[in-house]
C-alpha atoms as an extended CHARMM CRD file, in Angstrom:
* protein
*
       170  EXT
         1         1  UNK       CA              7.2890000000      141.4120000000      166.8550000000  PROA      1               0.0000000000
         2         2  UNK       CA              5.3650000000      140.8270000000      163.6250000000  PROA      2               0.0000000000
         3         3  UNK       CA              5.5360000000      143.8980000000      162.3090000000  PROA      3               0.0000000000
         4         4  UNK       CA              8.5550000000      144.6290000000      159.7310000000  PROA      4               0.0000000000
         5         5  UNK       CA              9.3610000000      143.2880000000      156.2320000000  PROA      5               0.0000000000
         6         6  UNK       CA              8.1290000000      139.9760000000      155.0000000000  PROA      6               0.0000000000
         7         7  UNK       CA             12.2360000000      138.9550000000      155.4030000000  PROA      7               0.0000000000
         8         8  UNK       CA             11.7620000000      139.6160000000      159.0660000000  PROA      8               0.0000000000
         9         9  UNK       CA              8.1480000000      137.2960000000      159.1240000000  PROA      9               0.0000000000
        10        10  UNK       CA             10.0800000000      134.3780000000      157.1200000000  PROA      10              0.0000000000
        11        11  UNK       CA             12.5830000000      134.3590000000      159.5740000000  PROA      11              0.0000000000
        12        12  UNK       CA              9.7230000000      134.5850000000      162.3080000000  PROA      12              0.0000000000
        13        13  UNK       CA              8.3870000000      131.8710000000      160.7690000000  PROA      13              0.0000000000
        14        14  UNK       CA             11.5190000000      129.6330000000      160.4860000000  PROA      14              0.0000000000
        15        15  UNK       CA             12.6900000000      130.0230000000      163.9860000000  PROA      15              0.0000000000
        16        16  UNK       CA              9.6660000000      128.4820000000      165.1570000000  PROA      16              0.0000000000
        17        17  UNK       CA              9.8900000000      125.0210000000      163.7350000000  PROA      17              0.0000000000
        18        18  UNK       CA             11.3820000000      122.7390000000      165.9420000000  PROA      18              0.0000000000
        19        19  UNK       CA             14.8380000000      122.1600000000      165.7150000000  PROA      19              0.0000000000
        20        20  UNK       CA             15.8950000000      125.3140000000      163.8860000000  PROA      20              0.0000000000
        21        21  UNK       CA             17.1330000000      127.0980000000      166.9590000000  PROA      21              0.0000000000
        22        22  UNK       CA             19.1770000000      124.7570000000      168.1630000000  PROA      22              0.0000000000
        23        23  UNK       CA             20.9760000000      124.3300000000      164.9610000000  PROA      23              0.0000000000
        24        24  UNK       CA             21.2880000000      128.2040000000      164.5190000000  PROA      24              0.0000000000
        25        25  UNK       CA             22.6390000000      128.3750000000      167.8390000000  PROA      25              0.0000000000
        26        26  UNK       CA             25.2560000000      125.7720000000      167.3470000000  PROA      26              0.0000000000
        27        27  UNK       CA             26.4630000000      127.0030000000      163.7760000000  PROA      27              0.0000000000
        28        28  UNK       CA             26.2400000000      130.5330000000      165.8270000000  PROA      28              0.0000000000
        29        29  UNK       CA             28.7400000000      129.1540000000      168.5300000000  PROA      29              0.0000000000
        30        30  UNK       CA             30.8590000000      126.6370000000      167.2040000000  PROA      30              0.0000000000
        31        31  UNK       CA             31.7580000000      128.3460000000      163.4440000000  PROA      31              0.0000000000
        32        32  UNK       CA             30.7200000000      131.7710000000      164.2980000000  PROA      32              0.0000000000
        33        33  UNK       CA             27.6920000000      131.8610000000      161.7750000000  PROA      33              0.0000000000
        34        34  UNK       CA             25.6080000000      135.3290000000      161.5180000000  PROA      34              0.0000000000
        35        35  UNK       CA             22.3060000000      133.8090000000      161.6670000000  PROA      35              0.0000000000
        36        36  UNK       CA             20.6650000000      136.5470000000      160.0130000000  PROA      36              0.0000000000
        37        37  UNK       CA             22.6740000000      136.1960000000      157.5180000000  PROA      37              0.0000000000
        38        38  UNK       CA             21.9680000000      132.5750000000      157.0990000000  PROA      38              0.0000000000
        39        39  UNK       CA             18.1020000000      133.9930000000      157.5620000000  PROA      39              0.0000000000
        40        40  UNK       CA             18.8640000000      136.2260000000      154.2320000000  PROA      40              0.0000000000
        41        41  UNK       CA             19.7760000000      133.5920000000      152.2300000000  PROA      41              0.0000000000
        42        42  UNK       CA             17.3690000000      131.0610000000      153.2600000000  PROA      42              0.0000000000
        43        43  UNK       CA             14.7690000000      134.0420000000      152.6680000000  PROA      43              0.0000000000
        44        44  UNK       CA             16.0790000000      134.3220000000      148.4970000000  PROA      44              0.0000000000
        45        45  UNK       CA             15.9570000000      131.0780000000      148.2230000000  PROA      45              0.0000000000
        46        46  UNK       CA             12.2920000000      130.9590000000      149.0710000000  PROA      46              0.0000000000
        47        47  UNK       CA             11.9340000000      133.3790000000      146.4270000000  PROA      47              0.0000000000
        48        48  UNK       CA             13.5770000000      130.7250000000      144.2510000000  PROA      48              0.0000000000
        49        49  UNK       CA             17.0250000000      133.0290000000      144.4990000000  PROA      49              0.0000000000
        50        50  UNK       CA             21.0430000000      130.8340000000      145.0640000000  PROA      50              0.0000000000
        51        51  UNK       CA             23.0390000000      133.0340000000      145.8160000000  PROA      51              0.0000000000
        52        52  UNK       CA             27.2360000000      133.2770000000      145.6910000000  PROA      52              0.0000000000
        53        53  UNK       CA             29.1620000000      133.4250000000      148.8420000000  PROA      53              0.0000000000
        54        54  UNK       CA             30.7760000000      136.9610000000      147.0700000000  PROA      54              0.0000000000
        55        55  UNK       CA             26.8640000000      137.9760000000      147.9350000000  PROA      55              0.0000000000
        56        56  UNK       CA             27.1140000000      136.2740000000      151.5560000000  PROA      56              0.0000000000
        57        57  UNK       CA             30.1850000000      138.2810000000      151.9440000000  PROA      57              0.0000000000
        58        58  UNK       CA             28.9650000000      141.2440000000      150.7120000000  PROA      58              0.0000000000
        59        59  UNK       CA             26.0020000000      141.6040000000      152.4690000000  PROA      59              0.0000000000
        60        60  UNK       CA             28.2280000000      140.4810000000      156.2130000000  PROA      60              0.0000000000
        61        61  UNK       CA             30.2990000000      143.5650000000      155.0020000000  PROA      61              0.0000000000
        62        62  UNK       CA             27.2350000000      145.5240000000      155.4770000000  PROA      62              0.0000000000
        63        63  UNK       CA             25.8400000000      144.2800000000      158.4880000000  PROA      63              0.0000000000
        64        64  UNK       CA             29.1380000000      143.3890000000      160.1430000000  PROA      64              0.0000000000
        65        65  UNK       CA             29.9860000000      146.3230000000      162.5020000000  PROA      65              0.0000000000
        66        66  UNK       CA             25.9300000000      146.0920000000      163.4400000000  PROA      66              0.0000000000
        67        67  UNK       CA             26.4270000000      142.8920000000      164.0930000000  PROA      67              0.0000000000
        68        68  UNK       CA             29.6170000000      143.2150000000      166.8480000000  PROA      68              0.0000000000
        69        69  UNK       CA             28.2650000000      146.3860000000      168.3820000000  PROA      69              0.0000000000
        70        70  UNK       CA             25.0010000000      146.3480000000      168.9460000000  PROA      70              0.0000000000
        71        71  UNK       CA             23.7680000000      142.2910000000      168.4650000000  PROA      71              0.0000000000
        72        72  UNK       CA             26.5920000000      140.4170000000      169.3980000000  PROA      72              0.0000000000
        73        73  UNK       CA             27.2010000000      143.2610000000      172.1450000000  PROA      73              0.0000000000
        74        74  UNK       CA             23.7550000000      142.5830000000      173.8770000000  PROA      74              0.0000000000
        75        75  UNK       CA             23.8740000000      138.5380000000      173.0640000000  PROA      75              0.0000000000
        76        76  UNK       CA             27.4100000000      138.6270000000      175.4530000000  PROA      76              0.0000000000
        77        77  UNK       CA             25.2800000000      141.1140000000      178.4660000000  PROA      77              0.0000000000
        78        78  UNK       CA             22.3660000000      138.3450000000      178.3880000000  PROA      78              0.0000000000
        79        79  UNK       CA             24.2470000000      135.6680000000      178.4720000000  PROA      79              0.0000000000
        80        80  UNK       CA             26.3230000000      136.7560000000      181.3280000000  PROA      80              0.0000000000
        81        81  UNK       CA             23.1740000000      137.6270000000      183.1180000000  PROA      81              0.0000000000
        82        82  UNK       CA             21.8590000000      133.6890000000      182.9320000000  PROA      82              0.0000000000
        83        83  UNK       CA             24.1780000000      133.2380000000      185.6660000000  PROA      83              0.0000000000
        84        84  UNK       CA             25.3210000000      136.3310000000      187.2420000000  PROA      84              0.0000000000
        85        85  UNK       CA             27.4870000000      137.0200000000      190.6200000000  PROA      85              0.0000000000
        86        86  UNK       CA             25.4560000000      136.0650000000      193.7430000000  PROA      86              0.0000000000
        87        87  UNK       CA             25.2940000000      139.7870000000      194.6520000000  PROA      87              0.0000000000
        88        88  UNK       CA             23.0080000000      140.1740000000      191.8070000000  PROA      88              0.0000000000
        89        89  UNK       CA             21.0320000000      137.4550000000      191.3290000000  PROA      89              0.0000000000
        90        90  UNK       CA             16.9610000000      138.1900000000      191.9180000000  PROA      90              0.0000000000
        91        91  UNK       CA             13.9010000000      139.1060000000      190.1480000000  PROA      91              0.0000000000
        92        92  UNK       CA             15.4310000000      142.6380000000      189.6560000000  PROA      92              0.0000000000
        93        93  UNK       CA             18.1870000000      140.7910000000      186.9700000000  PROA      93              0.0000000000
        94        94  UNK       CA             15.9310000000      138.2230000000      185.7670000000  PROA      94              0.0000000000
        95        95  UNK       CA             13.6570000000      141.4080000000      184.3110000000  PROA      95              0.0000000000
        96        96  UNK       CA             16.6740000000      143.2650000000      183.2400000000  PROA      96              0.0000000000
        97        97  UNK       CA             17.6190000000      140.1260000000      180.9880000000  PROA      97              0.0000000000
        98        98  UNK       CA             14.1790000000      139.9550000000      179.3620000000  PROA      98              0.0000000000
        99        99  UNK       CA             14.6330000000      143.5410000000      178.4410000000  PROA      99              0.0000000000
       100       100  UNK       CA             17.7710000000      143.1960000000      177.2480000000  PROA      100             0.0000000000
       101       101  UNK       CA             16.5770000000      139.8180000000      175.3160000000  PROA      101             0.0000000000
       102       102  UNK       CA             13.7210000000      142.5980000000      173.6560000000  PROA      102             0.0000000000
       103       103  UNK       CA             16.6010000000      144.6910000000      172.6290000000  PROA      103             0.0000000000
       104       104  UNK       CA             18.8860000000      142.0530000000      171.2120000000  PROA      104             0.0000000000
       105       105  UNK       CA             15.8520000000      140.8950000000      169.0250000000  PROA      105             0.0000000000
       106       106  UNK       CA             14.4100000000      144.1870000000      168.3140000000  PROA      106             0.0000000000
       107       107  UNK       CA             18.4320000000      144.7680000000      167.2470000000  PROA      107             0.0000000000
       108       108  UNK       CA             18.6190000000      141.7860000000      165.0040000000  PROA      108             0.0000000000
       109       109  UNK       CA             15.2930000000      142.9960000000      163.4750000000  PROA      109             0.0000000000
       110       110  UNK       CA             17.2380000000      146.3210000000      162.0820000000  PROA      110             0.0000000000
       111       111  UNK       CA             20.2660000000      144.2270000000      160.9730000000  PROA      111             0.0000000000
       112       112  UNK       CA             17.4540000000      142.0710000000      159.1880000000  PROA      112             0.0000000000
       113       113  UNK       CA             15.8240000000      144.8910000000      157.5130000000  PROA      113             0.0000000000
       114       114  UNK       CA             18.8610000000      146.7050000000      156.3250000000  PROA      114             0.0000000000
       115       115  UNK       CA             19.6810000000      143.6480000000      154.0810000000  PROA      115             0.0000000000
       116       116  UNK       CA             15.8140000000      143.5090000000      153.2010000000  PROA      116             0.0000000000
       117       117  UNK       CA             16.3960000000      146.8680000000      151.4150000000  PROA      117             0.0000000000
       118       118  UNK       CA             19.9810000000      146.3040000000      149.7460000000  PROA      118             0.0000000000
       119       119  UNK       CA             17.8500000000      145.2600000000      146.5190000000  PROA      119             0.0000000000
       120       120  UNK       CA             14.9060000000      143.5730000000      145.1800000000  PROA      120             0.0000000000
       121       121  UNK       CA             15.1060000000      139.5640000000      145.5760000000  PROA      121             0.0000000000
       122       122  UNK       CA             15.1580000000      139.1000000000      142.3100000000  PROA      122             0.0000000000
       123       123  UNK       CA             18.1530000000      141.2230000000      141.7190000000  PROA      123             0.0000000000
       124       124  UNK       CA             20.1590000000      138.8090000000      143.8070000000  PROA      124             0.0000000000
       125       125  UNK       CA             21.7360000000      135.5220000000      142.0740000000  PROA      125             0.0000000000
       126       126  UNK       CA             20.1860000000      133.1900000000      139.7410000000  PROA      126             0.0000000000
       127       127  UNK       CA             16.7920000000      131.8990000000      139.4370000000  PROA      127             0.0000000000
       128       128  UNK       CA             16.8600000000      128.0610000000      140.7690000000  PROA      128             0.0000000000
       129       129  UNK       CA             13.5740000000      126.0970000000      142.4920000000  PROA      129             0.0000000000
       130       130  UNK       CA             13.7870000000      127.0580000000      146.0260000000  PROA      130             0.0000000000
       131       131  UNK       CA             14.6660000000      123.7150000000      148.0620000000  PROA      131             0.0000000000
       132       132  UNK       CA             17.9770000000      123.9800000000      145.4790000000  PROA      132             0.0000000000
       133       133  UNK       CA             18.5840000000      127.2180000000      146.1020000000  PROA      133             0.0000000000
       134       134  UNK       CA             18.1260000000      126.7400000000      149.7190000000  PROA      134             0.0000000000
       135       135  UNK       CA             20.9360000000      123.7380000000      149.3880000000  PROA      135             0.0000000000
       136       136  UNK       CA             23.4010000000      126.1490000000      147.2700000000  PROA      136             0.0000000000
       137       137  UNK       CA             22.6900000000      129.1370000000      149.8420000000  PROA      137             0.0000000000
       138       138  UNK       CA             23.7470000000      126.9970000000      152.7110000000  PROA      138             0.0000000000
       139       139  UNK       CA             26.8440000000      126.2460000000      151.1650000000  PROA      139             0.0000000000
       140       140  UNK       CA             27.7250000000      129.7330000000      150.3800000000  PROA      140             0.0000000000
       141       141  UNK       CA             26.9300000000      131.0930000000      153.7580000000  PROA      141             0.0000000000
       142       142  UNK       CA             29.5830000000      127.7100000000      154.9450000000  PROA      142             0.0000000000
       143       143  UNK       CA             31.9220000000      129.1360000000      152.2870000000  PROA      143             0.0000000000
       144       144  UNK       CA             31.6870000000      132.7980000000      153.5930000000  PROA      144             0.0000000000
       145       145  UNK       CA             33.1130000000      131.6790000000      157.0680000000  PROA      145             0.0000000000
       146       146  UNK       CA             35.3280000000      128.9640000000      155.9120000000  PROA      146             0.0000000000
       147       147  UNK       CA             33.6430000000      126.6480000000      157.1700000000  PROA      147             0.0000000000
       148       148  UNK       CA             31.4550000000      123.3320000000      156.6190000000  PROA      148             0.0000000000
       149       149  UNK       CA             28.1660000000      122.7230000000      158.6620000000  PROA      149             0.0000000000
       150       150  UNK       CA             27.6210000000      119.4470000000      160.6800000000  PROA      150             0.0000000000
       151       151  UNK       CA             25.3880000000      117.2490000000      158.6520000000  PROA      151             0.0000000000
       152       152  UNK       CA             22.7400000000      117.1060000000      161.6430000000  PROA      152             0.0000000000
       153       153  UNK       CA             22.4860000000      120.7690000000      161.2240000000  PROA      153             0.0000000000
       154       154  UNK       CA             22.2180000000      121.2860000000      157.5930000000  PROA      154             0.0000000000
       155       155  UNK       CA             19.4420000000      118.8820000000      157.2640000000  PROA      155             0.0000000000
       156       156  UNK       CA             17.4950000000      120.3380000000      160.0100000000  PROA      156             0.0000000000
       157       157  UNK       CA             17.7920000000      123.8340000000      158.4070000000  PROA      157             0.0000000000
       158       158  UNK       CA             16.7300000000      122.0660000000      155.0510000000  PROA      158             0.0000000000
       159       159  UNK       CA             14.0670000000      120.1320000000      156.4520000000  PROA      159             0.0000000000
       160       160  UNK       CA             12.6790000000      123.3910000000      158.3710000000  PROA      160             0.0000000000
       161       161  UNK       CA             12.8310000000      125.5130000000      155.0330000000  PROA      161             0.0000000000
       162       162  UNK       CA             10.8660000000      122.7180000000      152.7530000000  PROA      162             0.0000000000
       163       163  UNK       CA              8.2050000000      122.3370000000      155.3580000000  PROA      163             0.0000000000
       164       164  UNK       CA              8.0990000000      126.0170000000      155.5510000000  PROA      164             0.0000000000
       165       165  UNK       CA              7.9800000000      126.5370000000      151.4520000000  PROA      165             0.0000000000
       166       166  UNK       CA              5.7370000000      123.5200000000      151.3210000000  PROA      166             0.0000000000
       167       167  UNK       CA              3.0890000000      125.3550000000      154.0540000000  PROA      167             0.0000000000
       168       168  UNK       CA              3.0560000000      128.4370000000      151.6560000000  PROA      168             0.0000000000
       169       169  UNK       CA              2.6620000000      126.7770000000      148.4310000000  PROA      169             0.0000000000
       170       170  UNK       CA             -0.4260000000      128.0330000000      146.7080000000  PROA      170             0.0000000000
């Protein structure tokens, strides 16, 4: 799963420091946060890029019907397979759910690269130094769902993304 846009490797990257799934997951579940949306605009403001929650919006708007039909879609089917009817349970589900697991994340890696191509990342925003931009971005994507995220969670995300910027510095 390394292959696709250097959007799609940052968010790689990101997901693998500890404690950034579980506070995707919980913005995810309890405010109804599009992580790769939250991805996007942690991704421009790497490339020193704060961004407007009109933006956030405007790039859900893209990604939105994606998003319930085809992402969220296989996210409910492997979830309900973690615990399935008794009839069902066995090795024959368990390797059902990894495939469908391969096809949610395979799925979120086309919502990913259809915002990757909207436009250049310096067409999007202002300039600002990237741990700023990374605040501001936050707050838009919070905005965009009317919503504020749990301290705990915020600073894990920020934490994540300045020990991520701080690994590629030159």
């Amino acid at each position: 799963m390394e292959r696709g846009s250097e959007f799609w490797r940052f968010s790689l990257s990101f997901y693998r420091i500890n404690g950034v799934p579980p506070s995707c997951i919980a913005l995810q579940d309890l405010h109804g946060l599009d992580v790769n949306i939250m991805l996007f605009a942690l991704w421009l403001a790497s490339k020193g890029r704060a961004i407007s929650a009109l933006d956030i919006q405007q790039a859900d708007e893209l990604v939105r019907d994606w998003r319930v039909e085809s992402v969220v879609a296989l996210r409910s089917v492997r979830r309900y397979l973690r615990d399935p009817p008794p009839a069902f349970a066995g090795d024959a589900v368990v390797a059902l759910r990894d495939r469908i697991k391969a096809a949610e994340l395979e799925s979120e890696r086309l919502q990913q690269e259809a915002l990757f191509a909207l436009r250049p990342p310096e067409a999007w925003g202002r300039a600002e130094e990237p741990l700023r931009a990374a605040e501001l971005n936050l707050d838009a994507c919070a905005q965009n769902i009317g919503s504020v995220f749990d301290d705990g969670s915020r600073q894990a995300l920020l934490g994540a993304f300045h020990a991520l910027v701080a690994a590629r510095a030159p």
